[in-house]
Residue, then its C-alpha position, 0 to 999 in steps of 0.5 A: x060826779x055821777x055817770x052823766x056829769x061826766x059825760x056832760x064834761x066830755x060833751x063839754x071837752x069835745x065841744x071845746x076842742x072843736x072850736x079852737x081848732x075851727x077858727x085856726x082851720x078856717x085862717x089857714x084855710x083863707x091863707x091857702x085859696x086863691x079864690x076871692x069869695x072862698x077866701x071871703x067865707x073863710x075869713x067870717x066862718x073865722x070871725x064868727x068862732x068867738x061868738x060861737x065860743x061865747x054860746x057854748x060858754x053861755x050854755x054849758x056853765x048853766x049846765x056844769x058851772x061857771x067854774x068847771x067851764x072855765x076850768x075845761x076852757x083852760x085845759x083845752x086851749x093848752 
């Protein structure tokens, strides 16, 4: 891989790590408030993260391949 492949993979890895641990963080975060519409929000910023997941996926395997993608998606959720 050249110099930028790699930096796009990390670019990838980042992403990734972000978004698995969003959708736990807005859970959790739903569980611990008492407030109604801040519980509210919290549950859609959580519902939205598959969608958001499905972006990425849509953008970075045009950009590195499918296969490296799904190679990355696999590593990170572990």
């Amino acid at each position: 891989m050249t110099h930028i492949d790699d930096r796009v993979i990390e670019l990838a890895r980042t992403a990734l790590s972000f978004e698995y641990g969003e959708e736990h963080f807005y859970r959790h975060a739903a569980e611990m408030t008492q407030n109604p519409s801040g519980k509210a929000m919290f549950l859609r910023l959580a519902n939205e993260e598959p969608r958001q997941m499905e972006d990425m996926r849509t953008l970075f395997s045009a950009v590195i391949g499918k296969d490296v993608w799904e190679r990355l998606a696999v590593e990170e959720a572990d």
